[in-house]
N, C-alpha and C positions, 0 to 999 in steps of 0.2 A: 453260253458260249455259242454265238451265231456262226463262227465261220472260225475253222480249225485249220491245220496245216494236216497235209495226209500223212504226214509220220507220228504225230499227234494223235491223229484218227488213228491210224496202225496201233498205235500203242495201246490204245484205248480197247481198241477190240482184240488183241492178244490178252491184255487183264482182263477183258470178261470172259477170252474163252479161258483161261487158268481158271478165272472161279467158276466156272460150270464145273469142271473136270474135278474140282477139291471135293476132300471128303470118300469116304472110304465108300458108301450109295452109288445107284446109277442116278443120275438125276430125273426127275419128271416133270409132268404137264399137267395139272390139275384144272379141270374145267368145272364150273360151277353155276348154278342158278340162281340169279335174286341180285341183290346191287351190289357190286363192285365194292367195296373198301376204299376210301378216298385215299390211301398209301399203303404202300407197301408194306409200311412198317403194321400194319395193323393187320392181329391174328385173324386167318380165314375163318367162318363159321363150317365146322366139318359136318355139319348135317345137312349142307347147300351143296357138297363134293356128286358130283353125279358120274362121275371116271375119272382115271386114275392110267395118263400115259406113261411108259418106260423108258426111256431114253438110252443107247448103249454106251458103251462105255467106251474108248474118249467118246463122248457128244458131239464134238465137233468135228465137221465134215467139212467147212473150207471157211477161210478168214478173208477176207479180201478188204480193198481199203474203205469199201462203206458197209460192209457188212460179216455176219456168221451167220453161218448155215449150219444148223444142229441135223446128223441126221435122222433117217426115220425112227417115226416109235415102234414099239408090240404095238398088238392090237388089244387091247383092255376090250374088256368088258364094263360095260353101264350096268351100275351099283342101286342106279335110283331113278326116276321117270322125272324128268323134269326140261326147261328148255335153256340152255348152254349161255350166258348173258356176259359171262367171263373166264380167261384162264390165269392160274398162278406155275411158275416155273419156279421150281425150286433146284440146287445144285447137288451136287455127290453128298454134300455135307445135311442136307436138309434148311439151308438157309434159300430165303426169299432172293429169287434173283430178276424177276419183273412180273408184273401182270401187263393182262391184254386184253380189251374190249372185243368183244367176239365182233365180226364187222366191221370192227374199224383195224385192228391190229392183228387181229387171225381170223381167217376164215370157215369155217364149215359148209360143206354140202347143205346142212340139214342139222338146223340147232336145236329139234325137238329131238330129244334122247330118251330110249324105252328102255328099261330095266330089262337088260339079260342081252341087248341088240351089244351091237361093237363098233370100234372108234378107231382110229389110227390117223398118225397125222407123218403124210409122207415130206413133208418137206418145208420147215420153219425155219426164216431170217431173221434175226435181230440186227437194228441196225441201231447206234449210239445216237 
């Protein structure tokens, strides 16, 4: 779909912010080492997990007609030494709700992650 109508969009980004907020979890941010997964549908490898963000609960901190803005995370702790190549969002429920190429779809300071240093991500837009 190249070109939506904005109530259309609206809509759109109302049902993703419901399904962040579904499920009885806070939802998180999972950033990871090694190649990306070519879909979403396909399971992360959990030995690639190098932290593990919190997201509070609603997630979402504003809708507007091109985007959500989730807000900030805790601060996690880094679980494993390794450099940051992707992240997976998962909902309340523990369902896949996108992945993000580090650089190109979310940014870091600093994608090399040291076991025991800490993370936090003040301020993530998803946009449809």
């Amino acid at each position: 779909m190249s070109k939506t109508s904005i109530n259309a969009r609206l809509a759109m980004i109302q049902a993703f912010a419901n399904f962040m907020d579904s499920g009885s979890q806070s939802a998180t941010v999972i950033f990871y080492e090694g190649t990306q997964p070519a879909s979403p549908a396909i399971v992360a490898d959990s030995t690639k997990a190098l932290v593990t963000l919190v997201l509070p609960e609603p997630c979402i901190k504003e809708t507007t007609a091109t985007y959500v803005e989730l807000h900030p995370t805790d601060t996690a702790t880094v679980i494993k030494t390794g450099t940051a190549s992707w992240a997976r969002i998962y909902n309340g429920a523990g369902e896949v709700a996108a992945d993000l190429t580090v650089g190109t779809d979310i940014s870091l300071a600093n994608t090399s992650l040291l076991l025991g240093g800490s993370l936090s991500a003040t301020s993530i837009k998803l946009r449809p």
